[in-house]
PyMOL Python script that loads the backbone (N, CA, C, O; Angstrom):
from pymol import cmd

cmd.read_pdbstr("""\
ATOM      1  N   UNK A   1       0.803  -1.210   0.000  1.00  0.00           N
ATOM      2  CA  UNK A   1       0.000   0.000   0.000  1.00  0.00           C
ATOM      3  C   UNK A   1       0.849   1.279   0.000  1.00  0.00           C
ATOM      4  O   UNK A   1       1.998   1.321   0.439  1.00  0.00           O
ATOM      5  N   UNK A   2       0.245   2.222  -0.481  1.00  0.00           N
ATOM      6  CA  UNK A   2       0.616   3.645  -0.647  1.00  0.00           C
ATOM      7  C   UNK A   2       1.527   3.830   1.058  1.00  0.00           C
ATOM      8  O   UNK A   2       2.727   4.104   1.069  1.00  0.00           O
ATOM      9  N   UNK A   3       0.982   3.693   1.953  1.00  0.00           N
ATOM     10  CA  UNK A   3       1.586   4.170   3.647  1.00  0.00           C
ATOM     11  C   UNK A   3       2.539   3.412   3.405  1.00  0.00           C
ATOM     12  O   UNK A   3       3.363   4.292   3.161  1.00  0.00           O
ATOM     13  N   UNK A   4       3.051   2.545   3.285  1.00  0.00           N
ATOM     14  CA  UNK A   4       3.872   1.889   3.373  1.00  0.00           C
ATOM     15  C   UNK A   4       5.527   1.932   2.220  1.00  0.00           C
ATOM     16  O   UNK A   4       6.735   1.697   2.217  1.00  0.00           O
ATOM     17  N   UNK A   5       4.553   2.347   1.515  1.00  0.00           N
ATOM     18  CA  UNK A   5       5.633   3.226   0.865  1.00  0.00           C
ATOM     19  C   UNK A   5       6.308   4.161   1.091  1.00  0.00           C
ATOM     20  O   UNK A   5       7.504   4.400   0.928  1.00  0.00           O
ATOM     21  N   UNK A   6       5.222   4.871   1.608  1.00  0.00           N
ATOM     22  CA  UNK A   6       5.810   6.169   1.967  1.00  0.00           C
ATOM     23  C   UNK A   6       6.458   5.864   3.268  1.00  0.00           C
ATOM     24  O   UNK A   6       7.422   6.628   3.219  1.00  0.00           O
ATOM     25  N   UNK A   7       6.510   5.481   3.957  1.00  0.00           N
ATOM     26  CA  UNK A   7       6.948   4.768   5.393  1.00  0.00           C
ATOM     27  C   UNK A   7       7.913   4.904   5.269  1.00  0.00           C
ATOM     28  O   UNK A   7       8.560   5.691   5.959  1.00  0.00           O
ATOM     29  N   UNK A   8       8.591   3.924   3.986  1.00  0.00           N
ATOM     30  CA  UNK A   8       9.866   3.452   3.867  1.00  0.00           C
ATOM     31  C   UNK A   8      10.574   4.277   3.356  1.00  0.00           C
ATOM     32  O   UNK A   8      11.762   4.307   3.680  1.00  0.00           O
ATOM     33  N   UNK A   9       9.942   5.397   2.191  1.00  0.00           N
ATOM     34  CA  UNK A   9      11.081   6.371   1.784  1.00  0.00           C
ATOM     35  C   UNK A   9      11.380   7.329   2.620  1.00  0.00           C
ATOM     36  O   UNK A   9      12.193   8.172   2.242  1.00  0.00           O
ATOM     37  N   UNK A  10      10.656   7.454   4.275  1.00  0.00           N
ATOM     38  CA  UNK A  10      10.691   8.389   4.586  1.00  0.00           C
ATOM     39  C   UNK A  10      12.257   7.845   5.866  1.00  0.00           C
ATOM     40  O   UNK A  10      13.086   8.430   6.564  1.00  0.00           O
ATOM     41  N   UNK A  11      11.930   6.601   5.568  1.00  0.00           N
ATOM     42  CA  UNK A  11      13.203   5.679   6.567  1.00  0.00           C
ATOM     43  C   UNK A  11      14.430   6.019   6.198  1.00  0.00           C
ATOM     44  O   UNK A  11      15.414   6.292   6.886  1.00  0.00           O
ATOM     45  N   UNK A  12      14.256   5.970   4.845  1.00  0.00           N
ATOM     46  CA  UNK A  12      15.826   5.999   3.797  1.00  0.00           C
ATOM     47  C   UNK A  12      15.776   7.533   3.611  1.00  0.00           C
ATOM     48  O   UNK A  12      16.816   8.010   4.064  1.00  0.00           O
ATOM     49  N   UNK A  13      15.332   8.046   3.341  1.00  0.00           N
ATOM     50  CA  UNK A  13      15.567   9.755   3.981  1.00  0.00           C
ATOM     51  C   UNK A  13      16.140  10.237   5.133  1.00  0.00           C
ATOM     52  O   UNK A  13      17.011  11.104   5.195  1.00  0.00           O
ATOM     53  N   UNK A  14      15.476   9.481   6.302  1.00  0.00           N
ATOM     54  CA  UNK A  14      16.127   9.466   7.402  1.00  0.00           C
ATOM     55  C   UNK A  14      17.503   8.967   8.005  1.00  0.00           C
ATOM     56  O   UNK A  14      18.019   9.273   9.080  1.00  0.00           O
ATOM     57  N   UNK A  15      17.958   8.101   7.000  1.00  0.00           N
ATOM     58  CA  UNK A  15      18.994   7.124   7.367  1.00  0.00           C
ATOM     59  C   UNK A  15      20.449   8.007   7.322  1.00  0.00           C
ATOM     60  O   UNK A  15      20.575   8.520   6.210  1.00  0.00           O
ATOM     61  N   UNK A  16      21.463   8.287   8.141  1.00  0.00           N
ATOM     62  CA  UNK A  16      22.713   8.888   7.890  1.00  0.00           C
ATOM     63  C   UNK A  16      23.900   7.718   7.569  1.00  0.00           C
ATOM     64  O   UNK A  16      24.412   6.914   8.348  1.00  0.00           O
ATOM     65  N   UNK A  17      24.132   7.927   6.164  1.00  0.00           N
ATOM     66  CA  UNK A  17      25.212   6.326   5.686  1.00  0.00           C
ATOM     67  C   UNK A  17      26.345   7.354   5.416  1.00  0.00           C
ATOM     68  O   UNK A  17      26.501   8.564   5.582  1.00  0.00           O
ATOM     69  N   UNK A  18      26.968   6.451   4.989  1.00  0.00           N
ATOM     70  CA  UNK A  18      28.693   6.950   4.443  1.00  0.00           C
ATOM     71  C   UNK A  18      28.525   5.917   3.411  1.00  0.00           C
ATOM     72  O   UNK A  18      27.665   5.037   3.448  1.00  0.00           O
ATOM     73  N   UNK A  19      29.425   6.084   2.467  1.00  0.00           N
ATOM     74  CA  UNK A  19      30.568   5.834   1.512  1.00  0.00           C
ATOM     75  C   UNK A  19      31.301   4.913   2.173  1.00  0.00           C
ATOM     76  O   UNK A  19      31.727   5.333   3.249  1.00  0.00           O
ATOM     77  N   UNK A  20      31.589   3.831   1.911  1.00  0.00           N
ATOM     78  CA  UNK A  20      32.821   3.086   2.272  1.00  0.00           C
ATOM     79  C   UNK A  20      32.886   1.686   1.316  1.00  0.00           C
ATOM     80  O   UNK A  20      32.049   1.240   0.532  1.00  0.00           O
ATOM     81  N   UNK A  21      33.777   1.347   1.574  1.00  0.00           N
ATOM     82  CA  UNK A  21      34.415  -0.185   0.675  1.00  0.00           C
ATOM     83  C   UNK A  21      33.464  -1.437   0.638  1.00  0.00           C
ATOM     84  O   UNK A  21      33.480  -2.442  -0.072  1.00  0.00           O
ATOM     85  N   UNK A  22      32.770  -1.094   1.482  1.00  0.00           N
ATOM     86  CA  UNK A  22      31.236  -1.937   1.552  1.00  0.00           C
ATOM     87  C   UNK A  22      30.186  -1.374   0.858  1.00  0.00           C
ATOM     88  O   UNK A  22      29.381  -2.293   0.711  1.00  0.00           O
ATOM     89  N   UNK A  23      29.688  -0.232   0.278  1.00  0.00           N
ATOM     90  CA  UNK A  23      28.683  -0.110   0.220  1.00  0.00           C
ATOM     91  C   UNK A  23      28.446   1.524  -0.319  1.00  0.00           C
ATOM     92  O   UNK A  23      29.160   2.171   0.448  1.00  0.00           O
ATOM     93  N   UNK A  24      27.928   2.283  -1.064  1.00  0.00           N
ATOM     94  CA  UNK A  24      27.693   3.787  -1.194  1.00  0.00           C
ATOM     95  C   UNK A  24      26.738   4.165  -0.517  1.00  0.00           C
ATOM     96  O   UNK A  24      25.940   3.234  -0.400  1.00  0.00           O
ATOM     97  N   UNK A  25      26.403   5.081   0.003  1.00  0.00           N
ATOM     98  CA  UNK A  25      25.588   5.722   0.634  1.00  0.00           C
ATOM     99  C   UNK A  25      23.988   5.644  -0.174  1.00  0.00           C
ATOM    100  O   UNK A  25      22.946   5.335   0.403  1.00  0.00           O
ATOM    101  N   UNK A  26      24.097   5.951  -1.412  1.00  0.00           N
ATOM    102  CA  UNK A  26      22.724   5.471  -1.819  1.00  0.00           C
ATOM    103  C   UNK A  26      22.328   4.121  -2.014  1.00  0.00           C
ATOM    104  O   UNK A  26      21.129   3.848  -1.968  1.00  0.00           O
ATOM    105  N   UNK A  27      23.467   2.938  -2.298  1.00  0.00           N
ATOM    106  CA  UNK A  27      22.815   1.883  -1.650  1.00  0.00           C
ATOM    107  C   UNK A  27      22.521   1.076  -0.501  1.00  0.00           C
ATOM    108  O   UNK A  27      21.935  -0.001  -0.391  1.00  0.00           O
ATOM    109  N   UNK A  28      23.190   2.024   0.524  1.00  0.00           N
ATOM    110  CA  UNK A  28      22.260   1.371   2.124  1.00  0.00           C
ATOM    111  C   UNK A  28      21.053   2.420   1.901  1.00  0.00           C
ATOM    112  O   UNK A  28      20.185   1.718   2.420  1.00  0.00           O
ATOM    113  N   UNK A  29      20.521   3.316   1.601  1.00  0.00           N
ATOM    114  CA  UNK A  29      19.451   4.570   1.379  1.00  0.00           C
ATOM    115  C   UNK A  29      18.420   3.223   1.102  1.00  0.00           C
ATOM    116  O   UNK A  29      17.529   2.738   1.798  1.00  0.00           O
ATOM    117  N   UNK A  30      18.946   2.864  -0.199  1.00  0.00           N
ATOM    118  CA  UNK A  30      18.014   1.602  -0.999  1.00  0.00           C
ATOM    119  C   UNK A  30      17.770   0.820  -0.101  1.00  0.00           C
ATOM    120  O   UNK A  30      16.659   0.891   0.425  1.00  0.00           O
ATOM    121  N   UNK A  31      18.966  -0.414   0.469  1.00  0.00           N
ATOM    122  CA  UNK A  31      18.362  -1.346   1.312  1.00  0.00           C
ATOM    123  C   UNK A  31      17.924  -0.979   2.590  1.00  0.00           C
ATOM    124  O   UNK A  31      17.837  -1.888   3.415  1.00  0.00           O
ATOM    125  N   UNK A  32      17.632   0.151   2.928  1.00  0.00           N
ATOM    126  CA  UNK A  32      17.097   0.819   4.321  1.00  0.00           C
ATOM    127  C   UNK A  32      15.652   0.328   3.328  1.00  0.00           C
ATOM    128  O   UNK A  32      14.956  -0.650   3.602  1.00  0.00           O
ATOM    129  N   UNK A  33      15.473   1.046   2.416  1.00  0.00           N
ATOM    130  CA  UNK A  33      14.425   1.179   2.107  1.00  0.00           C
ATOM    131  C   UNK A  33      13.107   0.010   1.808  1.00  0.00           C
ATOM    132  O   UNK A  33      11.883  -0.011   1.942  1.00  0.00           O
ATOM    133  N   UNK A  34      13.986  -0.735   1.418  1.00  0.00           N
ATOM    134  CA  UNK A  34      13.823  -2.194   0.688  1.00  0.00           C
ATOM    135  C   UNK A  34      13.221  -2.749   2.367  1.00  0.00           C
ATOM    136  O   UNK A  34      12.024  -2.966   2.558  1.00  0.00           O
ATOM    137  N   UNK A  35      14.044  -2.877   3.221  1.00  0.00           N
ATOM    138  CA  UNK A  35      13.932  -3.627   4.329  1.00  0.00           C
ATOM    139  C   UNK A  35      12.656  -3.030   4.741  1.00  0.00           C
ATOM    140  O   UNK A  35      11.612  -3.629   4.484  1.00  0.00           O
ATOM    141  N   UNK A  36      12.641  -1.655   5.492  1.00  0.00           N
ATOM    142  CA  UNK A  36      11.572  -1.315   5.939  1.00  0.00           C
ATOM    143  C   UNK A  36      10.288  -1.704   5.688  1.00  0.00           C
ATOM    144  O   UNK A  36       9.475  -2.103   6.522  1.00  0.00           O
ATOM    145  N   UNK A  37      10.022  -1.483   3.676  1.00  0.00           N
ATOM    146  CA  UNK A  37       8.824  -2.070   3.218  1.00  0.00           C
ATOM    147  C   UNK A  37       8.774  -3.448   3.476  1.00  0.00           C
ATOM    148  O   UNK A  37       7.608  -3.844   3.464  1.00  0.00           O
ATOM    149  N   UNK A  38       9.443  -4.165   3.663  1.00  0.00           N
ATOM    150  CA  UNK A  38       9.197  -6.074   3.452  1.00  0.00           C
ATOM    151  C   UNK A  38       8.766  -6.486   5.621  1.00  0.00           C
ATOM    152  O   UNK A  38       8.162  -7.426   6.138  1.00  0.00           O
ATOM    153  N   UNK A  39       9.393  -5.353   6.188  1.00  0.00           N
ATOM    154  CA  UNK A  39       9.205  -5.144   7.462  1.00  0.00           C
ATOM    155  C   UNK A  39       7.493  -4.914   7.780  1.00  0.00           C
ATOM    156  O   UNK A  39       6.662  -5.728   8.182  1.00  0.00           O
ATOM    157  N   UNK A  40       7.385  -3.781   7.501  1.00  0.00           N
ATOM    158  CA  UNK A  40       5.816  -3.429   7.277  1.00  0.00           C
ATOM    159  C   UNK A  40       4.900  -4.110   6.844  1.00  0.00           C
ATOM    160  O   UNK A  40       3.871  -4.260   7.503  1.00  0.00           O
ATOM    161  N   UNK A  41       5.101  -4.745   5.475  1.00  0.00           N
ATOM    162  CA  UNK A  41       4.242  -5.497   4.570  1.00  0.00           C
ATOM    163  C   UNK A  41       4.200  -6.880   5.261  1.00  0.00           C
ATOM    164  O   UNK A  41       3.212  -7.584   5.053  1.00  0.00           O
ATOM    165  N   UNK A  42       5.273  -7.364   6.132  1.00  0.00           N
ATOM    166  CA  UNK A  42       4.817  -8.565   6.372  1.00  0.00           C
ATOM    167  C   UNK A  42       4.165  -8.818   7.965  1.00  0.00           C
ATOM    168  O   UNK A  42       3.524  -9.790   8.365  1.00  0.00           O
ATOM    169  N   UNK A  43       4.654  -7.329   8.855  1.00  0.00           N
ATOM    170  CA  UNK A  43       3.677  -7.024   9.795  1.00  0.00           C
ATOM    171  C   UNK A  43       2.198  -7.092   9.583  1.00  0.00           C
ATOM    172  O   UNK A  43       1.342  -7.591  10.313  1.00  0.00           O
ATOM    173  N   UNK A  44       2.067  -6.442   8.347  1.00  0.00           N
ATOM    174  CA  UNK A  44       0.473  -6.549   7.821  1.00  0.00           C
ATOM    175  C   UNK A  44      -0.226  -7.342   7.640  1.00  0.00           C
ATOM    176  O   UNK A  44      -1.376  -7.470   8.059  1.00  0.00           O
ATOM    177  N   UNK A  45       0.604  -8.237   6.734  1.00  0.00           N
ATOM    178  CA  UNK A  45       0.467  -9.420   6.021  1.00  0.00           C
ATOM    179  C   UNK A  45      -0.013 -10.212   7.230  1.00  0.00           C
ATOM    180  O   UNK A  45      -1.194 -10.559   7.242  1.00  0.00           O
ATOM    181  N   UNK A  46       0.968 -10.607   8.481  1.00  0.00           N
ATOM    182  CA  UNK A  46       0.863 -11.285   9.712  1.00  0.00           C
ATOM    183  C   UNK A  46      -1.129 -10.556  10.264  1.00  0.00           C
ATOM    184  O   UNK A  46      -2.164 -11.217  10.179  1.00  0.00           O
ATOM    185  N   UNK A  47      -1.041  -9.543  10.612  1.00  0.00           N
ATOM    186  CA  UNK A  47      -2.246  -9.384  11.001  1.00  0.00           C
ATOM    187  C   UNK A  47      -2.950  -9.625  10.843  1.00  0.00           C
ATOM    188  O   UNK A  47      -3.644 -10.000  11.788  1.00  0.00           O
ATOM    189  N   UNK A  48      -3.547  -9.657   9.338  1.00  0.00           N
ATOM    190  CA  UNK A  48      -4.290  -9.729   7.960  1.00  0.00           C
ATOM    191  C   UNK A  48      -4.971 -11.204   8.699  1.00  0.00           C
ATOM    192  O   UNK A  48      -6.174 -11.321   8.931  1.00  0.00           O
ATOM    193  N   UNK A  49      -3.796 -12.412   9.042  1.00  0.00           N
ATOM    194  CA  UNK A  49      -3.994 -13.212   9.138  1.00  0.00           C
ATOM    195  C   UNK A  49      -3.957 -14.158  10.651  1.00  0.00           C
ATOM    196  O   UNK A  49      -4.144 -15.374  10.653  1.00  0.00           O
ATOM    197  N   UNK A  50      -3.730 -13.491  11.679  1.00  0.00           N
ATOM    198  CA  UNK A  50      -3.587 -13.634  13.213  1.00  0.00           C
ATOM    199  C   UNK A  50      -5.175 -13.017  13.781  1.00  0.00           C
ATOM    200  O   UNK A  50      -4.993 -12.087  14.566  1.00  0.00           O
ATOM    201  N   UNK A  51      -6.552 -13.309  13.570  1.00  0.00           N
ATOM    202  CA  UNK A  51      -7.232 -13.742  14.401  1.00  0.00           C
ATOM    203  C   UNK A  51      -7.978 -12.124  15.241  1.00  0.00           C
ATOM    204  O   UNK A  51      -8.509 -11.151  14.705  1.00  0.00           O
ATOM    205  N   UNK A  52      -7.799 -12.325  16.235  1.00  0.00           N
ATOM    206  CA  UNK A  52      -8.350 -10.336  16.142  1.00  0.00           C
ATOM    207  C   UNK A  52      -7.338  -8.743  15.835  1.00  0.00           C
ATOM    208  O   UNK A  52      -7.478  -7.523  15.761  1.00  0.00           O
ATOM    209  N   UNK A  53      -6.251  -9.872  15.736  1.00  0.00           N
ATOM    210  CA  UNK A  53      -5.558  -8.287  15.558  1.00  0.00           C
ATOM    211  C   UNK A  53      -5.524  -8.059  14.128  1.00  0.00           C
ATOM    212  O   UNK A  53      -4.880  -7.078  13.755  1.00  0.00           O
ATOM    213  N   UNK A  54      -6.084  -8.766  13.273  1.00  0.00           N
ATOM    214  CA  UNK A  54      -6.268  -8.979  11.828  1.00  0.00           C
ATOM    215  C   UNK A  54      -7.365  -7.871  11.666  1.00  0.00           C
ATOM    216  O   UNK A  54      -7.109  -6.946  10.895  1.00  0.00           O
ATOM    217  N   UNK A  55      -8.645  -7.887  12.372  1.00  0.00           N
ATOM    218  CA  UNK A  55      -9.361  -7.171  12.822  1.00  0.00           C
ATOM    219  C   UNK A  55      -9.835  -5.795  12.995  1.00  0.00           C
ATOM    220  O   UNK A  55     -10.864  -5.165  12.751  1.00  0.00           O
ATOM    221  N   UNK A  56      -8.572  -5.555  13.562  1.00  0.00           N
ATOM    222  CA  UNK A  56      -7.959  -3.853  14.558  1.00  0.00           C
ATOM    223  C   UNK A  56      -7.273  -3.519  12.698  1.00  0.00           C
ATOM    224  O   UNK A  56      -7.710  -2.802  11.798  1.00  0.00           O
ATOM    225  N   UNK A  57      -6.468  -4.127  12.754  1.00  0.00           N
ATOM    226  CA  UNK A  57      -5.557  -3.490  11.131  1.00  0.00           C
ATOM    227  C   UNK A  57      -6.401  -2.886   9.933  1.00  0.00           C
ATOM    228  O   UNK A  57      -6.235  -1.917   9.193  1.00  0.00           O
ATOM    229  N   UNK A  58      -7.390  -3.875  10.053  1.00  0.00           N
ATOM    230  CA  UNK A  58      -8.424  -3.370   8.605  1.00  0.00           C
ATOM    231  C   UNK A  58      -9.222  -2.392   9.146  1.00  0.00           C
ATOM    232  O   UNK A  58      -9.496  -1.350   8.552  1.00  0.00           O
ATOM    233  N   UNK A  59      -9.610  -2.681  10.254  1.00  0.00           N
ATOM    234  CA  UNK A  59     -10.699  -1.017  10.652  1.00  0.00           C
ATOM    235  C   UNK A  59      -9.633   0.323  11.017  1.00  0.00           C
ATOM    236  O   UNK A  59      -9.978   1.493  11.181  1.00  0.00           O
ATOM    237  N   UNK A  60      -8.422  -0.171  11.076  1.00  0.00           N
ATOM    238  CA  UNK A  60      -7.519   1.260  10.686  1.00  0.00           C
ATOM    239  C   UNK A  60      -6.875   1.644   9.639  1.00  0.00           C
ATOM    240  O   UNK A  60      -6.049   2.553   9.565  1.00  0.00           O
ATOM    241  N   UNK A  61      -7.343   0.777   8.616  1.00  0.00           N
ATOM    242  CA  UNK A  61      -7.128   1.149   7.159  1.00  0.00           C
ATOM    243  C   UNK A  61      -8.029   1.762   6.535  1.00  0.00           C
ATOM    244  O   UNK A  61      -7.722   2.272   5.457  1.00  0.00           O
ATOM    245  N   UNK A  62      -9.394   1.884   7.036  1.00  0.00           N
ATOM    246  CA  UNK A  62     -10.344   2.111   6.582  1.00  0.00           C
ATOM    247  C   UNK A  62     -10.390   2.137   5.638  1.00  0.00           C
ATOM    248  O   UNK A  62     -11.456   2.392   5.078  1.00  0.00           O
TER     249      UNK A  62
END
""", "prot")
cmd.dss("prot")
cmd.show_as("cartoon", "prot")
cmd.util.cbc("prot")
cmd.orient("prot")
């Protein structure tokens, strides 16, 4: 979903990386980003399907 998108770019916005021999700064930005959404989505996903808190999630999605 749209929130969740935005969630995540707002993670990798937030994130302070460096440059180094591992990695550029815009691609931990990316896998900040990457992670967050698969974080979220499968929190959801879990609810969606766990019984009353499945419940609570959709009546706050309205």
């Amino acid at each position: 979903p749209e929130v969740i998108a935005g969630a995540a770019r707002l993670a990798a916005e937030a994130t302070r990386t460096i440059d180094d021999i591992r990695g550029s700064a815009a691609y931990r930005r990316l896998v900040t980003e990457v992670m967050v959404r698969r974080i979220l989505e499968g929190i959801m996903e879990w609810g969606l399907w766990s019984g009353d808190y499945g419940v609570g999630i959709m009546e706050c999605r309205g």
